[in-house]
N, C-alpha and C positions, 0 to 999 in steps of 0.2 A: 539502800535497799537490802531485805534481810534476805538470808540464803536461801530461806524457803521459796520466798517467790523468784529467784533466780532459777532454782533447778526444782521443780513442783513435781516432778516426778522422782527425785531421789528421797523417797520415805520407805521404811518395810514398817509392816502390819508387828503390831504389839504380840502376837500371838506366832512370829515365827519361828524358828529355831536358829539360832547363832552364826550354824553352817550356812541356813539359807542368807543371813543377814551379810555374811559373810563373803558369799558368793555375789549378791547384788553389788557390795562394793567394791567387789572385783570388774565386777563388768564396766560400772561405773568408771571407774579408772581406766581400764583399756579404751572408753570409748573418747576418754577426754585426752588422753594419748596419742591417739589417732585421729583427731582435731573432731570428734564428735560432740554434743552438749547430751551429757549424762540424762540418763530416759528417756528421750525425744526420736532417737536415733533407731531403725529395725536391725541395724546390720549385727548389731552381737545382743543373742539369745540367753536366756539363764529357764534351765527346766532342772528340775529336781522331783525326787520319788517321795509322794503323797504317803506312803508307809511304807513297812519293810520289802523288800523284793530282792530275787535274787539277779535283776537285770537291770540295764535302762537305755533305751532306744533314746539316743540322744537326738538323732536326725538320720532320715530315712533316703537322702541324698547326698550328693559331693560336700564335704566342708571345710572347717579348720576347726578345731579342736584348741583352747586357748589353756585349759585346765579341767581339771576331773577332781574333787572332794566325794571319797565314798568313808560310810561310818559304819564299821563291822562293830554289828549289834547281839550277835550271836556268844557261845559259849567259847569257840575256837576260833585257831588264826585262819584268816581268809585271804585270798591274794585277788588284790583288782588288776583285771585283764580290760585293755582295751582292744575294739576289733574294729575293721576296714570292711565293717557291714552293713546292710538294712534290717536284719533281726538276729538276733541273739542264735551264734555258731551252734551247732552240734557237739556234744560232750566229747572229746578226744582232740578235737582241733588246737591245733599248734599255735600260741601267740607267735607274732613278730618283732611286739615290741615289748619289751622290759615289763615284766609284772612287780608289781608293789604287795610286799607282806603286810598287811594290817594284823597286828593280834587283836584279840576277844575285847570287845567295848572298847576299841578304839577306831580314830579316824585316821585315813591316809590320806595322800592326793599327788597326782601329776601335775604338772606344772608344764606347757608349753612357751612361755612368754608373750610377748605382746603380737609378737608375728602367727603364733600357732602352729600347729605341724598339721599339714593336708591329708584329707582323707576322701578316695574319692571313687567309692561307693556310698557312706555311711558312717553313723559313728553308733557303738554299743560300748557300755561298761560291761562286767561281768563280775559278778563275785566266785570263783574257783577256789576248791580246797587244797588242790595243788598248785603249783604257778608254771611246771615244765609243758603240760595239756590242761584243755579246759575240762574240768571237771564240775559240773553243777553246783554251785554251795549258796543256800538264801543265807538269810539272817541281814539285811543291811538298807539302807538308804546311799543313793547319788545327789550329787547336785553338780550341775556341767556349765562351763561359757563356752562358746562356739556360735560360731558365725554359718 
């Protein structure tokens, strides 16, 4: 039996981008880890930003957070902030956890592992110009797994 009809949902679209291609076989992994059958499964999500933005509401309730891929597309270094939100913090607000420097036309990303780290209002990326407070800064695409 060939692999395609084994798992008929593990294809991305010719027209994606690397990170997203990237991102789906991350999920695909964590779900076969945790004894799911790759695509068939709701319990871990993959959403990613349709164009540049300076945010991305990853989920608007309690979750787990398994990893974050953002690609600073901008001129300058950008630092991805994650938040314990439902919509993207107010400018000045304090991360709690670790921000990540991306410089100019490059990619970062968080990594939680298989288990993920809880969140439990929400989950937001943010791209900030500074990484001590959030400071507004566009220029970039996310792509998220999270449960």
């Amino acid at each position: 039996m060939a692999v395609q009809n084994l798992y008929p949902n593990m294809r991305a679209e010719v027209n994606q981008s690397s990170l997203q291609v990237q991102t789906k076989i991350l999920a695909w992994l964590i779900e076969l880890v945790t004894g799911g059958v790759p695509g068939s499964n709701g319990d871990v999500s993959v959403t990613n930003a349709s164009s540049p933005t300076n945010h991305q509401v990853i989920k608007t309730s309690a979750g787990i957070l398994h990893s974050v891929q953002a690609h600073n597309s901008s001129g300058s270094t950008r630092y991805l902030l994650v938040f314990d939100a439902i919509a993207m913090p107010a400018n000045g607000t304090t991360p709690v956890l670790a921000p990540v420097q991306i410089p100019a036309d490059s990619t970062g990303s968080i990594d939680y592992g298989q288990r993920g780290r809880n969140f439990s209002n929400g989950i937001v990326a943010v791209f900030s110009s500074t990484s001590t407070i959030l400071t507004n800064a566009g220029g970039g695409m996310f792509d998220a797994v999270y449960r």
